[in-house]
PyMOL commands that place a pseudoatom at each C-alpha (Angstrom):
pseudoatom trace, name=CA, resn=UNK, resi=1, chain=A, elem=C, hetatm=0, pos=[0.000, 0.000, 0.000]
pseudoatom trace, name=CA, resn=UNK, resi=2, chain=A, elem=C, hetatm=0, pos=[2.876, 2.841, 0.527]
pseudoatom trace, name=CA, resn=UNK, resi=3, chain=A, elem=C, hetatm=0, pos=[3.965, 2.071, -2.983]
pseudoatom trace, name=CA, resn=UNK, resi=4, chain=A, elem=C, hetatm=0, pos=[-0.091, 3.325, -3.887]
pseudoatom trace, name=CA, resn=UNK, resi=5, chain=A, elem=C, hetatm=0, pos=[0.247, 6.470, -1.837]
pseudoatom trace, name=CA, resn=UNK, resi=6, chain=A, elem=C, hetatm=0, pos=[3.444, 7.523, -3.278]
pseudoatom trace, name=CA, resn=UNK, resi=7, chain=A, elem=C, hetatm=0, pos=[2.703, 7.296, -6.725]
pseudoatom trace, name=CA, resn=UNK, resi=8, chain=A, elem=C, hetatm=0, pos=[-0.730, 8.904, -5.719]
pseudoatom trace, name=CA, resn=UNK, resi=9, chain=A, elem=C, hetatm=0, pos=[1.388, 11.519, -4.314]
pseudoatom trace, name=CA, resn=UNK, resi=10, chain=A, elem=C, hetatm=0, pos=[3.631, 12.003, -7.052]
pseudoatom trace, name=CA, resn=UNK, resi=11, chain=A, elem=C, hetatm=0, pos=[0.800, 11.996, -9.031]
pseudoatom trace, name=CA, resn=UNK, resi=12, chain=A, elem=C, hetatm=0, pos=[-0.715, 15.023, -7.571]
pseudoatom trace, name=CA, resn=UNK, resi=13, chain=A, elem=C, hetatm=0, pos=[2.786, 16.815, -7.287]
pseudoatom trace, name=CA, resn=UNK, resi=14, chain=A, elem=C, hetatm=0, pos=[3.637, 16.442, -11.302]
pseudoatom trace, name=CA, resn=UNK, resi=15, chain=A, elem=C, hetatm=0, pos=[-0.074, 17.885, -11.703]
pseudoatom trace, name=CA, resn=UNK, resi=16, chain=A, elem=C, hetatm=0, pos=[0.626, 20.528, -9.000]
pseudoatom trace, name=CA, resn=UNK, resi=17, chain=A, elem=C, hetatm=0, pos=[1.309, 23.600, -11.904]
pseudoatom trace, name=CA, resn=UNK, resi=18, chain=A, elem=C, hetatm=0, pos=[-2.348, 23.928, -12.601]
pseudoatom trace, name=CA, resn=UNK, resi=19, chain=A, elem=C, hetatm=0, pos=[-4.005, 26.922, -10.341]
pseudoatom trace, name=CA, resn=UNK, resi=20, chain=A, elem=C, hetatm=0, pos=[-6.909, 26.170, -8.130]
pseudoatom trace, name=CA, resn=UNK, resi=21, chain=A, elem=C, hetatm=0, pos=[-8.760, 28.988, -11.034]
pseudoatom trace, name=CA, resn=UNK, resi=22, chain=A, elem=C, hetatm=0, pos=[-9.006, 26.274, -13.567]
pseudoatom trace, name=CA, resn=UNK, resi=23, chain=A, elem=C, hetatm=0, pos=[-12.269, 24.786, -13.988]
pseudoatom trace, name=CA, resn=UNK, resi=24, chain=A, elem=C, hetatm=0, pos=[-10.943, 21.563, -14.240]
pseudoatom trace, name=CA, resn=UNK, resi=25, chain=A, elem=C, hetatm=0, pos=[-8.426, 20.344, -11.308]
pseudoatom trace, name=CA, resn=UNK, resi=26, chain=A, elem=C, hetatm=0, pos=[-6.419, 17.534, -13.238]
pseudoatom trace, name=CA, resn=UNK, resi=27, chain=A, elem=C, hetatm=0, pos=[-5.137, 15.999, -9.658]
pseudoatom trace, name=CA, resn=UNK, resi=28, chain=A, elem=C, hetatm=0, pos=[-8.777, 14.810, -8.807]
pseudoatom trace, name=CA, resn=UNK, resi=29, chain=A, elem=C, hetatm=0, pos=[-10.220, 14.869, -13.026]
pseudoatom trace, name=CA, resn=UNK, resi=30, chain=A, elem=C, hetatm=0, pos=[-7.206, 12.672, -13.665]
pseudoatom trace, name=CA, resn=UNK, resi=31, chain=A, elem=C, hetatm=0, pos=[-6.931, 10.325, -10.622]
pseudoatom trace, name=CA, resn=UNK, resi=32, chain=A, elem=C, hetatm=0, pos=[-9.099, 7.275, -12.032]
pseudoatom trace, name=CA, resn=UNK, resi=33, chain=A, elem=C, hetatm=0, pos=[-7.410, 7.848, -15.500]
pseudoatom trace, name=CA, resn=UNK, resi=34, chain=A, elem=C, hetatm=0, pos=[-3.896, 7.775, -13.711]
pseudoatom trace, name=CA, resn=UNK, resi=35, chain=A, elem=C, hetatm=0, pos=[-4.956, 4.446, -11.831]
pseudoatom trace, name=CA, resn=UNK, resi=36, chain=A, elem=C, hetatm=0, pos=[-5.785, 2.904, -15.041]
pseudoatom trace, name=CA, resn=UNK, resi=37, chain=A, elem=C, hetatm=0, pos=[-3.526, 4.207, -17.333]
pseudoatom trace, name=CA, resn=UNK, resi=38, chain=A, elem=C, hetatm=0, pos=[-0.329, 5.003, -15.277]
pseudoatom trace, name=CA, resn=UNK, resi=39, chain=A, elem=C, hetatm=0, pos=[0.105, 3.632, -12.100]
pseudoatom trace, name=CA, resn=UNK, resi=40, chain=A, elem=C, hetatm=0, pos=[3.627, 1.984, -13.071]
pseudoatom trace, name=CA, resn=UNK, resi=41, chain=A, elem=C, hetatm=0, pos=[5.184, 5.398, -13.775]
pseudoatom trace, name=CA, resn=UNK, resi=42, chain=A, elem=C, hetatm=0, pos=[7.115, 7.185, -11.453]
pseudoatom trace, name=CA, resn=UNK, resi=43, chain=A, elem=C, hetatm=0, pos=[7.753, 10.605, -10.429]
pseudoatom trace, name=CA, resn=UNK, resi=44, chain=A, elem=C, hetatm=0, pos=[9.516, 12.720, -13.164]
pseudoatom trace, name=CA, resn=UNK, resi=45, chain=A, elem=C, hetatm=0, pos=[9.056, 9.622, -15.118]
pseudoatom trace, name=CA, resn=UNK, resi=46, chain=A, elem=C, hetatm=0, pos=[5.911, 11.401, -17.427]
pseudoatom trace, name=CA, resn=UNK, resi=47, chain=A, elem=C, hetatm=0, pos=[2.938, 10.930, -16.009]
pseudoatom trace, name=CA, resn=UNK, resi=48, chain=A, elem=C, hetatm=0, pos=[1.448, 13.817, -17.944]
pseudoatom trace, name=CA, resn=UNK, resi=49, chain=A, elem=C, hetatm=0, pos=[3.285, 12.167, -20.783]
pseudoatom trace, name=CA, resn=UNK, resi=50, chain=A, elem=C, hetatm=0, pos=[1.848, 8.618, -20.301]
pseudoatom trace, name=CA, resn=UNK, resi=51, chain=A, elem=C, hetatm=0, pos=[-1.879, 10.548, -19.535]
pseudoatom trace, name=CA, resn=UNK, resi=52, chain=A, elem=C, hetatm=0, pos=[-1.452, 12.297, -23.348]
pseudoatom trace, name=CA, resn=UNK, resi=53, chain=A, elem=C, hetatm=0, pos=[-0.474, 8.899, -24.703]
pseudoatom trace, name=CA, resn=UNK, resi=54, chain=A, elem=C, hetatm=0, pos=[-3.814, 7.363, -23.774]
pseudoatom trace, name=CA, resn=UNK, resi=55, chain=A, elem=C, hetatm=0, pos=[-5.502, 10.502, -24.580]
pseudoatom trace, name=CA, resn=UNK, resi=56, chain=A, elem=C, hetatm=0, pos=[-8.292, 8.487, -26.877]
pseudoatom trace, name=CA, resn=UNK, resi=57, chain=A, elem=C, hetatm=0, pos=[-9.084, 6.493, -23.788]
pseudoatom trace, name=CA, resn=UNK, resi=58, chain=A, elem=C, hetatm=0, pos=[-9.146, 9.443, -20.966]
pseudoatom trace, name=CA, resn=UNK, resi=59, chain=A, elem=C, hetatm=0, pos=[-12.322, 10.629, -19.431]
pseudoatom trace, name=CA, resn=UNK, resi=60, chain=A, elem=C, hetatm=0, pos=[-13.732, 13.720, -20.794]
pseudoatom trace, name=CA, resn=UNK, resi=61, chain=A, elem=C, hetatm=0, pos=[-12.847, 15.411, -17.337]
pseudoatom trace, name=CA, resn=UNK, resi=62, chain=A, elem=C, hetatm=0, pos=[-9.361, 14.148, -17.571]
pseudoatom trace, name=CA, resn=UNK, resi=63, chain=A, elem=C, hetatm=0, pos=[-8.877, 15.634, -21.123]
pseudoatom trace, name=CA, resn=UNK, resi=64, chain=A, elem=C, hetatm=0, pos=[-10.413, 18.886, -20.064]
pseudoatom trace, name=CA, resn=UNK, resi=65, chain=A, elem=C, hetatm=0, pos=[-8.034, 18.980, -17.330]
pseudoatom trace, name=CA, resn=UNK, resi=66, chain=A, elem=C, hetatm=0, pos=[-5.176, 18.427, -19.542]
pseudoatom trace, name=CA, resn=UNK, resi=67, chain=A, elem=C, hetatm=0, pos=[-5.976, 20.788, -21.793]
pseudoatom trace, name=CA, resn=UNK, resi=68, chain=A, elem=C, hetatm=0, pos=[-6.133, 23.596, -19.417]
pseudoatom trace, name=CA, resn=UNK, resi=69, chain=A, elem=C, hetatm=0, pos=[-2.617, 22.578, -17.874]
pseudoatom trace, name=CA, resn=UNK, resi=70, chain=A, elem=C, hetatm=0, pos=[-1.498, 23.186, -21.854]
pseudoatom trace, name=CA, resn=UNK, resi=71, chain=A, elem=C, hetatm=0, pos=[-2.918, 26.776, -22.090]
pseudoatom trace, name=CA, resn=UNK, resi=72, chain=A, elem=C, hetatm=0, pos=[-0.542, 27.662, -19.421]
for i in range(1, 72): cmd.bond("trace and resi %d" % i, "trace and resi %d" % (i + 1))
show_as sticks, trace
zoom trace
């Protein structure tokens, strides 16, 4: 289970650049997508990169989120 937390954790701190203005938050839009899609990846390893990858198979909420991290 620590293994979960950190990567939940890292998860949330590679996401951490979006403001709390953004409709969208992609550290909660993202989390079901991540624990899917990503779970093996580790920090500074590309989780945003691995997300984009999958893109065709992310939530709608997910993608939003994404999106509005790129307009940044």
């Amino acid at each position: 289970m620590p293994k979960l937390s950190f990567a939940a954790i890292a998860f949330i701190v590679a996401l951490s650049g979006a403001t709390s203005a953004q409709s969208a938050d992609p550290r909660g839009a993202c989390k079901a997508d991540y624990d899917k899609f990503c779970t093996g990846i580790a920090p500074g390893g590309g989780i945003v990169a691995c997300l984009n990858g999958k893109r065709d198979q992310l939530s709608t909420t997910c993608k939003a989120a994404l999106d509005s991290r790129k307009k940044k």
